[in-house]
Each structure stands twice: as structure tokens, then as C-alpha cells.
C-alpha positions in Angstrom: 26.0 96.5 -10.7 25.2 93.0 -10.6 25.1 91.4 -7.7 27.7 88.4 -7.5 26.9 86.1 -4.4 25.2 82.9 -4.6 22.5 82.6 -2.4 23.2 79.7 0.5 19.5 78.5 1.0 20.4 74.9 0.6 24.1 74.6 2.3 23.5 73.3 5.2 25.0 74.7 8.7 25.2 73.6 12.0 23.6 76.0 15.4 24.4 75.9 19.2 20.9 74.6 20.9 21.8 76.7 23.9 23.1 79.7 22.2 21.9 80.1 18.8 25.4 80.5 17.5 26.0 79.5 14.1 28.8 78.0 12.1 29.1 76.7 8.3 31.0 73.2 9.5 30.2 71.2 13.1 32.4 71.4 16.2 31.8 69.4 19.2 32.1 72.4 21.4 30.3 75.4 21.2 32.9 78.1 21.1 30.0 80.7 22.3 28.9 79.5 25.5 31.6 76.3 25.6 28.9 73.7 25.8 29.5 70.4 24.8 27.4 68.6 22.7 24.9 71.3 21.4 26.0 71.8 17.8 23.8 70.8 15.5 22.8 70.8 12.2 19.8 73.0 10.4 18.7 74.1 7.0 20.0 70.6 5.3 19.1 69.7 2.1 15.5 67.6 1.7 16.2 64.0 1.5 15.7 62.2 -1.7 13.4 59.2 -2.0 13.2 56.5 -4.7 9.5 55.4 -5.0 9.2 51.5 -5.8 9.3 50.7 -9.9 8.4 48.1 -11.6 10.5 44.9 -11.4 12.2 43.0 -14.0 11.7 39.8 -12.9 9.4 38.0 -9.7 11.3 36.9 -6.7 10.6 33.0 -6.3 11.4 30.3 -3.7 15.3 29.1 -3.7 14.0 25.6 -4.4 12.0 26.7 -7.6 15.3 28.6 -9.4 16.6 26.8 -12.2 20.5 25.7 -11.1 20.8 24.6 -14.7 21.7 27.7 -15.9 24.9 28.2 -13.9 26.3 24.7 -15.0 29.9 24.9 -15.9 31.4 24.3 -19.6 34.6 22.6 -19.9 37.3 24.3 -21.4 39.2 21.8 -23.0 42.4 22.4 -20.4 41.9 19.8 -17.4 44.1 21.9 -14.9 42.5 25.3 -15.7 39.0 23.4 -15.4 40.4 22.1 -11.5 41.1 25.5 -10.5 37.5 26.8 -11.7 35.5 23.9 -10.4 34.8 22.4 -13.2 35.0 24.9 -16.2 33.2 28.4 -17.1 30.2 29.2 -16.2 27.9 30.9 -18.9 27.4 34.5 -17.5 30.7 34.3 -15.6 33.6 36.4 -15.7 36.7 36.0 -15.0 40.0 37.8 -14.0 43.3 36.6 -14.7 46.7 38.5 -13.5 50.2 37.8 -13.5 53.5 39.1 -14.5 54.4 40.1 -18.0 55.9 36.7 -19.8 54.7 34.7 -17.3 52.1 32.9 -20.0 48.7 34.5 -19.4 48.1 35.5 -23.1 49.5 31.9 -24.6 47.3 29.9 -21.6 44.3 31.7 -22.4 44.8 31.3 -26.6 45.0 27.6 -26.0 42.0 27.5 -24.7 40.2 30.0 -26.5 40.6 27.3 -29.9 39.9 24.2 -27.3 36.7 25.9 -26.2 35.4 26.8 -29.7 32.7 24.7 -31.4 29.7 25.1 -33.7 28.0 25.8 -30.6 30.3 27.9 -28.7 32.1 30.1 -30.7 34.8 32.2 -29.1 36.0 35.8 -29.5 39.7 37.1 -28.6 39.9 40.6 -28.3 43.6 41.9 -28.3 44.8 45.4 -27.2 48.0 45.2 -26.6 49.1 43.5 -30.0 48.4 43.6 -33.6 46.2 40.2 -35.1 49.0 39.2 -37.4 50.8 38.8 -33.8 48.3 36.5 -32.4 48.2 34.4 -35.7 51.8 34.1 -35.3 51.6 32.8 -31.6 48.7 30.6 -32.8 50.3 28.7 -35.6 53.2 28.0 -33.1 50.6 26.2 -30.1 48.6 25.0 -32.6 45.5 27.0 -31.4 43.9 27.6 -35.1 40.0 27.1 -35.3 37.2 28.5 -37.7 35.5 29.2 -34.7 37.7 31.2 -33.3 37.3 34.7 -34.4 39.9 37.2 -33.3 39.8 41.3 -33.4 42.5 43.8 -32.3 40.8 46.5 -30.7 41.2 48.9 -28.3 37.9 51.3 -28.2 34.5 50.1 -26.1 31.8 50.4 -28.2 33.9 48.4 -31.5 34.5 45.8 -28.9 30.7 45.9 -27.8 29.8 45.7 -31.7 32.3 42.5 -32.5 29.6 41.0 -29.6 26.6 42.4 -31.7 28.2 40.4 -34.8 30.1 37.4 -33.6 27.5 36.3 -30.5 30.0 34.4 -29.0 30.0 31.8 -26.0 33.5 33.1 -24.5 34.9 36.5 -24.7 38.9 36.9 -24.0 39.7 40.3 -23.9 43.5 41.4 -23.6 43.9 42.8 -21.7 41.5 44.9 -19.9 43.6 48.0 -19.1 44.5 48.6 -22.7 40.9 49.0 -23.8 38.8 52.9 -23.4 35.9 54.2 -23.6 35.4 57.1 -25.7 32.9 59.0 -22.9 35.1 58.8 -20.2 37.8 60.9 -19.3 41.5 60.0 -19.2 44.0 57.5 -20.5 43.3 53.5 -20.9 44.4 52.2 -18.1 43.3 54.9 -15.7 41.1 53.7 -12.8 37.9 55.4 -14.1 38.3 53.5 -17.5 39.2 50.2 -16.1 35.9 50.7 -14.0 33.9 51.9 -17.2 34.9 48.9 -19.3 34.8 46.2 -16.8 31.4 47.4 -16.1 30.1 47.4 -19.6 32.0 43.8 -20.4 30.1 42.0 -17.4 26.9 43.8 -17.7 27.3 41.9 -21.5 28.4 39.2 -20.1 25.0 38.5 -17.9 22.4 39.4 -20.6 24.0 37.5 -22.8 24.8 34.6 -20.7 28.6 34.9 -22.0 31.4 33.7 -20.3 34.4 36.4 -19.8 37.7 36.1 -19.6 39.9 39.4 -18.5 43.0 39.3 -18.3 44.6 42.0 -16.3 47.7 43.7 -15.6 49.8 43.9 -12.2 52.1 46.5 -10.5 55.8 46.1 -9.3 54.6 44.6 -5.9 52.4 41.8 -7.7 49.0 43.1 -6.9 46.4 43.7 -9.6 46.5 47.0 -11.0 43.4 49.1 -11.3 40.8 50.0 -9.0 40.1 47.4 -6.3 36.6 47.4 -6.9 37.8 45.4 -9.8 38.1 42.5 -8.4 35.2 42.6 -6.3 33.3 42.7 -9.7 34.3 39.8 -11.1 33.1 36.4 -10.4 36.6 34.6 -10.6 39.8 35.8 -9.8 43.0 33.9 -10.8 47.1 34.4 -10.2 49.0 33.4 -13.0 52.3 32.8 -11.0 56.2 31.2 -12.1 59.9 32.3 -12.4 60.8 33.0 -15.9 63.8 31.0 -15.7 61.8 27.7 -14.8 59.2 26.0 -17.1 57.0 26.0 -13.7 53.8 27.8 -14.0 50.9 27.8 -11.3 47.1 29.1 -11.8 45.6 29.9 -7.9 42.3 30.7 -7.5 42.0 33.6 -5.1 37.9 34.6 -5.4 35.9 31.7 -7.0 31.8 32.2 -6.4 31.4 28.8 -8.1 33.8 26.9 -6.6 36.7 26.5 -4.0 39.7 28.6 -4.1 42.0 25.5 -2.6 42.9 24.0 -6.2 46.0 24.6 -7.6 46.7 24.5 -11.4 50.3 23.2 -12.5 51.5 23.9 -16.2 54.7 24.0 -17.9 55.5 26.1 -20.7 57.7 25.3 -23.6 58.5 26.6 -27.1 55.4 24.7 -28.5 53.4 26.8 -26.0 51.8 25.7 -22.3 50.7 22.2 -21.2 48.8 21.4 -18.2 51.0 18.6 -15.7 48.7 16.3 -13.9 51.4 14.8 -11.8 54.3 17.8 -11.9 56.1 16.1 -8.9 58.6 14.8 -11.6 60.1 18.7 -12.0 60.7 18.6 -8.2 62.8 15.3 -8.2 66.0 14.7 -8.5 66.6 10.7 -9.7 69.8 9.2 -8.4 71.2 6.3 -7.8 72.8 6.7 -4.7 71.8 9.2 -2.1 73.6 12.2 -2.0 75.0 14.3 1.2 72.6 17.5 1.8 69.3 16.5 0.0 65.8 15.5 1.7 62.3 15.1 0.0 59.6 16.2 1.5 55.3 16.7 0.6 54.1 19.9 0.2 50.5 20.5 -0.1 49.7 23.9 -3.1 45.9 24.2 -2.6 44.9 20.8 -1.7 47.3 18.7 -4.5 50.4 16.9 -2.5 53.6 17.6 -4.1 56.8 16.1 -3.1 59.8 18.3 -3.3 63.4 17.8 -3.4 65.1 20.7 -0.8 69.4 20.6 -0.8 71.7 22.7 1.1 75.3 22.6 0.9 77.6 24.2 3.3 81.3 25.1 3.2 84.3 26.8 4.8 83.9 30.4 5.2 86.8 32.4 4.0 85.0 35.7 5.6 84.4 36.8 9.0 80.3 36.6 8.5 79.1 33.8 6.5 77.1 33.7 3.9 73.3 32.6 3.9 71.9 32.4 0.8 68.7 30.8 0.0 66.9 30.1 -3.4 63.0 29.1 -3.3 62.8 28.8 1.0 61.9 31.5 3.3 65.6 33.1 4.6 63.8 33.6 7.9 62.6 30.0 8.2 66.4 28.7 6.9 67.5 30.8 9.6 65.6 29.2 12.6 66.3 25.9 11.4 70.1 27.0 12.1 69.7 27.8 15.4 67.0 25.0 16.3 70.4 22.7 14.8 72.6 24.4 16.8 71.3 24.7 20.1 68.4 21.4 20.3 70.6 19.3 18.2 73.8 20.3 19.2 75.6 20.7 15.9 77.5 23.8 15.9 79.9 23.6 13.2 77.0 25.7 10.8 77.8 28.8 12.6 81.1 28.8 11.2 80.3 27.9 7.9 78.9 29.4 4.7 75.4 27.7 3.6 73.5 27.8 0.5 70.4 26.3 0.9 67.5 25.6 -2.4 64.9 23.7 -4.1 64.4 22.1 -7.2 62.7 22.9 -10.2 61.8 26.5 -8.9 59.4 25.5 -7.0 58.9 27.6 -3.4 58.3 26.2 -0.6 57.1 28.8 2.6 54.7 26.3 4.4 56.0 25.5 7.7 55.7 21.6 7.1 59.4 21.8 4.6 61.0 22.9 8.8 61.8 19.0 9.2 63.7 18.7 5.2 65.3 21.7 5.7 66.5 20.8 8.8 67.6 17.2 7.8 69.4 18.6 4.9 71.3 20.6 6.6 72.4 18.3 9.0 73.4 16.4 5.9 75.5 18.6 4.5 76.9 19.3 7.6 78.2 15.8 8.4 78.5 14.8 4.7 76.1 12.1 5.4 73.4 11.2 2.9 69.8 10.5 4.3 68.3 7.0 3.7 67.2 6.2 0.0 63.3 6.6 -0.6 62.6 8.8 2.3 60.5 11.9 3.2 60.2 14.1 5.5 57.4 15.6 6.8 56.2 18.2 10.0 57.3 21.8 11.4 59.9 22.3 13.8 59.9 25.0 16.8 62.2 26.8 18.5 61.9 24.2 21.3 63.0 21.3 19.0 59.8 20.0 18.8 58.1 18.7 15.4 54.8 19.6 15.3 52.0 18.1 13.7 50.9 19.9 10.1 47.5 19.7 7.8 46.7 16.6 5.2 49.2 14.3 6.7 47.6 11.5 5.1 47.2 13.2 1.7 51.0 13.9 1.7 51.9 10.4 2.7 49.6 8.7 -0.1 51.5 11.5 -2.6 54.9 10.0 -1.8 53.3 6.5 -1.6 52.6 6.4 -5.1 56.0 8.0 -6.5 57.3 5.2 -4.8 58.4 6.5 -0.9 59.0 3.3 1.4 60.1 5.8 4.2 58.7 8.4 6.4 59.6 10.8 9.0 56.5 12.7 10.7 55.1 13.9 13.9 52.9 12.4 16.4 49.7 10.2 15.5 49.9 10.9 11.7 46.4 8.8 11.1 46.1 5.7 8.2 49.2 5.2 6.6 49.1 3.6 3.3 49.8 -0.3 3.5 54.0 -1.0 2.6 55.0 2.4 3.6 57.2 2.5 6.9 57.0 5.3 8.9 59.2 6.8 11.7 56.9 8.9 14.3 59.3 11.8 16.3 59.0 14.1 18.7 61.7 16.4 18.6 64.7 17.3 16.4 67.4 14.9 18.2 64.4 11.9 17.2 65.0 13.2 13.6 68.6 13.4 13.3 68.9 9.7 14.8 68.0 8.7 11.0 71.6 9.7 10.0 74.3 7.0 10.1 76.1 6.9 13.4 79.4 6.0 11.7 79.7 9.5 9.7 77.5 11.4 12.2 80.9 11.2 14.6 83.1 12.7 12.1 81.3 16.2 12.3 83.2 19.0 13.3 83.3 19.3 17.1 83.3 22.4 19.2 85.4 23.4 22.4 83.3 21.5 24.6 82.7 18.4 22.4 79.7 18.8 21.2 78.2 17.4 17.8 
């Protein structure tokens, strides 16, 4: 009979110093003779070695590589190029995610035909739809190009041969989760296949000196789906970000190894496709002729572009026993403490009683602490039924103290409402330069602030039991 145990010679095991008792896994007391300490390991596996080979290339002096080579190509759509640092890099590749409808495929079409030349031709690689599809989409953003060559694929090596017989300058592949590779197990999308085929794209991407885009998928918490690793791959990695129900789109950076991730990229997206806005304050704004009860502007800073932003609130007689809060593009939380910071520091306690709805315009979101001050002037506003000044801002966070404090780029923000036309200013403490015709109010504190509403109406707010405004 054949014998049918393995022999152990190479498992490594772990023996008591002191006792010579022996164990298959390590403990930190020797059950034997209770020592501590003493248990270790024996019989281990030799350690493997990798003997110097020969190298591909000669290290030389950082002042004698060529830079040239990592000098960025424009892609033909300004605010994509801001968020980059200029444009693609040739060897670069890039991931961008966002939400399904949210534009990614329609952006990244548009400038697949702008990037295309004789010299530059471009590839698009769809897996998710047919190329009759993309045609379609084409035709209706104008993105239609004989150098523009486009393949609906979804197996690795056909997408590795199109590269073989196109040689293209930019790769787009959508997305990446829909593509797999014939030699690894499980379904497209799985983590090993994302891996597999983000690993062969930018391994084609350096050799050839191709710029990559990838365009990748995310889960129901926003996060990019796939193996983290993913991202740590890739050179660039972008967030495609805006409310289906407003034309509003935003491209962050959140890894850029050629430039900063503080730019912001603002497009608006239409049925003739996605446009980039150089100056999207205009979707904030609300023109009027007369100021209106419950509205204040204010800067806020996306990356490092100023935009000003029009926050309302509105409040009204409760006809429950606990009123309502509801919010729409600000923080609840931060809504919330502006309440009591109006209540208790500037003594208005008729909000209490009252049900407020408090939102931006546009769809834009504001969460930076420096929209406290609007929010809290806006209230106030639409507590009192008193409009704010014409042509004013407002600009600084508020704490729980009443104090406003000072916030980042002051002087960008003030040069931002400047040039819309902004005559007046609220904002903490030594702001720095102001720009020359602009009139602004320095404050300390929340009762400083609400001195900017007329004192005529501001008497006619409701009054508690004790008097107090």
C-alpha cells in the first residue's frame, strides 16, 4: 500500500530554546516549560536571491535627463487642459470617474476629435456600447474627424492589436471595467481583470510614449470601483462631478504627478454636447433689479478659481410642532449652527419657531466654511423681510462664539466679485489689498454683520417674551 503523506522537510516550525518543544505555528509562550520568549523558528525555507542582470538603460545625472519628453500636448478643451496642467503628457495615463450620465463619455469624445491631427491620431475604444452608438453621439457634438479612429471592443489582446495597427497618440478606452483578458480568471470587471488590463494599457502606454485616457466606473458611495491599486497606477486621477438636474459639471484633479491638484474644471452640458465655462459665475447669479428679502452673495474658492455664489433662504410660519429644515446645496449641519449662532449672539429668536428652507443657485454646493457669514446674513434676511444692500458680498466663517473668522484667498475672492461688478464687501479682520473702487466693511462678530440691515425694518422682527430681536 502506498504510502499517502507528504513529507514536511520544507514547512517550517517553530522550537522552545529552553525545552526543545516543538510546534507547527509560533506562540509567545512556551506551553512546555511556560517561558516567555523562547519560541522560535527552525527548518525555514532557504531564502531566494535575485543576482544583478543586465540593465535597460544607464542611470545619469538629474540635470542631464531630457525634460522634453514629458512636455504636455494640448487637448483642444481649455478647462480640461487647467485641470491637467497644461494638457496630456505623452506616456501618461489618466483616470477619469464619475457617475453614470454625468458626461464622462461625451467630455472625453470631444476631445478625442479636438486632439486628433495628422500627427496625433487618436483611438476610442468603446465597451460598453456599439460604434453605430458613438457615431450617433458624434454627429450630435460635432466630434467627427478622419483622424479619429474608433473600435468597439471588449477583449485585451484585439484592443492591444487596434494599437499594433492604428499607432495612435491618445488612447480612450471606455471604459476600463468592461474590457478582459482572455488569461485571466473571472468576469470583466472583477478586481483581477481590472488589474490585468490596466497593467497591460499603461505598460503600452510608456513604450509607446502614448497618452491614456481610462475612464472608470464608480460604486453607490462615489468611490472608484476596482482595486485601489488602480489608482495608485495611474498618473492622473480625475472626478467627473454634477447633479443631473443642473447643466453644472465639475472636473477635480485628485492625483496629478504633472501638475497641481488645486484646479477646478467648470463645464456645462447641453443637448449639443459639453462646453467648457471660463467665467461660470453667471449660473450662480441671480440678476435683479431690486434686492430681494433672504438672498446674499458670497465668493467661494473650487480649487483655486473664485466663484461668487448666490445662497437664499426663506423662512415661514410653522403649522407643526417641529419645524422643518430643509436645505438644498449647503451643509444641514453648518445651516444648523448658523441658527443657533442667530439666535443666541444675535439675538433673533423668531427662527426657532419658524420653518426654513435654505439653498443655492445653479446647483452649485457650497461646504467651505467661508459661505457661514451669507448663510447667516440670509437668514437674518428672510427673517426680518429685509433685503441686504444691492452689489454686496459676503465673505468669512462664523463660530459658535459669534465671531467671523478670517478664511484662505481673501484677496482672490474680493478681485472675483470685483470684476462681476461687487462695489460692497463684508469680511473679517485685516483682509490685505483690496482692489481700488471696492468698499469694504471689516467685522468682528455677527452683531458687526447684521448692522448692514436697515434699522427701519430690522425693528419689525418678531420679538420674544423678553424683547429681544
Amino acid at each position: 500500500m502506498a504510502a499517502r503523506t507528504k513529507t514536511t522537510k520544507d514547512r517550517p516550525s517553530y522550537r522552545c530554546t529552553e525545552c526543545g518543544w516543538q510546534t507547527a505555528k509560533w506562540l509567545g509562550r512556551c506551553p512546555e516549560c511556560q517561558a516567555w520568549g523562547t519560541v522560535e523558528e527552525y527548518g525555514a525555507p532557504a531564502v531566494r536571491t535575485t543576482t544583478p542582470g543586465r540593465v535597460t538603460t544607464s542611470a545619469l545625472p538629474i540635470g542631464q535627463v531630457d525634460g522634453r519628453q514629458a512636455t504636455a500636448r494640448p487637448t483642444g478643451v481649455p478647462e480640461l487642459d487647467r485641470v491637467l496642467g497644461g494638457g496630456l503628457v505623452p506616456g501618461a495615463v489618466v483616470l477619469v470617474a464619475g457617475e453614470p450620465g454625468v458626461g464622462k463619455s461625451t467630455l472625453l469624445l470631444d476631445v478625442a476629435a479636438k486632439s486628433a491631427s495628422d500627427e496625433h491620431r487618436t483611438l476610442y475604444v468603446t465597451g460598453e456600447e456599439s460604434a453605430s452608438q458613438v457615431r450617433l453621439r458624434a454627429d450630435r457634438i460635432g466630434a467627427i474627424d478622419d483622424h479619429l479612429y474608433l473600435a468597439a471592443e471588449t477583449d485585451l489582446a484585439a484592443v492591444l492589436g487596434h494599437l499594433d495597427a492604428v499607432k495612435p497618440s491618445l488612447l480612450i478606452m471606455d471604459s476600463v471595467q468592461t474590457v478582459a483578458s482572455p488569461e485571466i480568471d473571472g468576469a470583466p470587471g472583477g478586481m483581477a481583470q481590472v488589474r490585468e488590463v490596466a497593467g497591460a494599457l499603461i505598460r503600452a502606454s510608456k513604450d509607446r510614449g502614448m497618452s491614456t485616457l481610462l475612464v472608470g466606473h464608480v460604486t453607490k458611495d462615489g468611490a472608484i470601483a476596482g482595486p485601489r491599486l488602480l489608482e495608485h497606477l495611474v498618473d492622473v486621477v480625475l472626478s467627473f462631478e454634477g447633479d443631473r438636474h443642473a447643466r453644472l459639471r465639475l472636473v477635480r484633479g485628485v492625483k496629478n504627478r504633472y501638475g497641481t491638484t488645486d484646479e477646478v474644471g467648470c463645464f456645462e452640458l447641453h443637448d449639443e454636447g459639453i462646453t467648457g465655462l471660463a467665467d461660470p459665475s453667471g449660473l450662480f447669479l441671480t440678476r435683479r433689479a431690486e434686492p430681494v428679502p433672504g438672498t446674499c452673495l458670497t465668493v467661494t474658492l473650487e480649487g483655486r478659481r473664485p466663484l461668487v455664489a448666490e445662497v437664499q433662504a426663506l423662512t415661514v410660519d410653522s403649522q407643526i410642532p417641529s419645524p422643518r429644515r430643509t436645505t438644498s446645496g449647503l451643509e444641514t449641519s453648518r445651516v444648523s449652527m448658523m441658527l443657533a449662532v442667530l439666535e443666541q449672539r444675535g439675538r433673533i429668536s423668531a427662527l426657532g419657531k419658524r420653518d426654513i428652507y435654505s439653498a443655492t443657485v445653479g446647483g452649485v454646493k457650497l461646504s467651505e466654511p467661508a459661505a457661514d457669514l451669507a448663510v447667516a446674513l440670509a437668514l437674518a434676511s428672510a427673517a426680518s423681510d429685509t433685503p441686504l444692500p444691492k452689489n454686496l458680498v459676503a465673505i468669512g466663517e462664523v463660530g459658535l462664539a459669534g465671531e467671523v473668522r478670517r478664511v484662505t484667498g481673501v484677496q482672490r475672492r474680493l478681485a472675483e466679485a470685483h470684476r462681476l461688478g461687487f462695489t460692497h464687501a463684508l469680511v473679517p479682520s485685516d483682509p490685505g489689498k483690496v482692489p481700488a473702487g471696492m468698499k469694504v466693511l471689516e467685522v468682528a462678530d455677527i452683531g458687526d454683520a447684521l448692522r448692514v440691515l436697515p434699522r427701519s425694518r430690522r425693528r419689525e422682527a418678531p420679538q420674544d417674551e423678553e424683547g429681544r430681536r
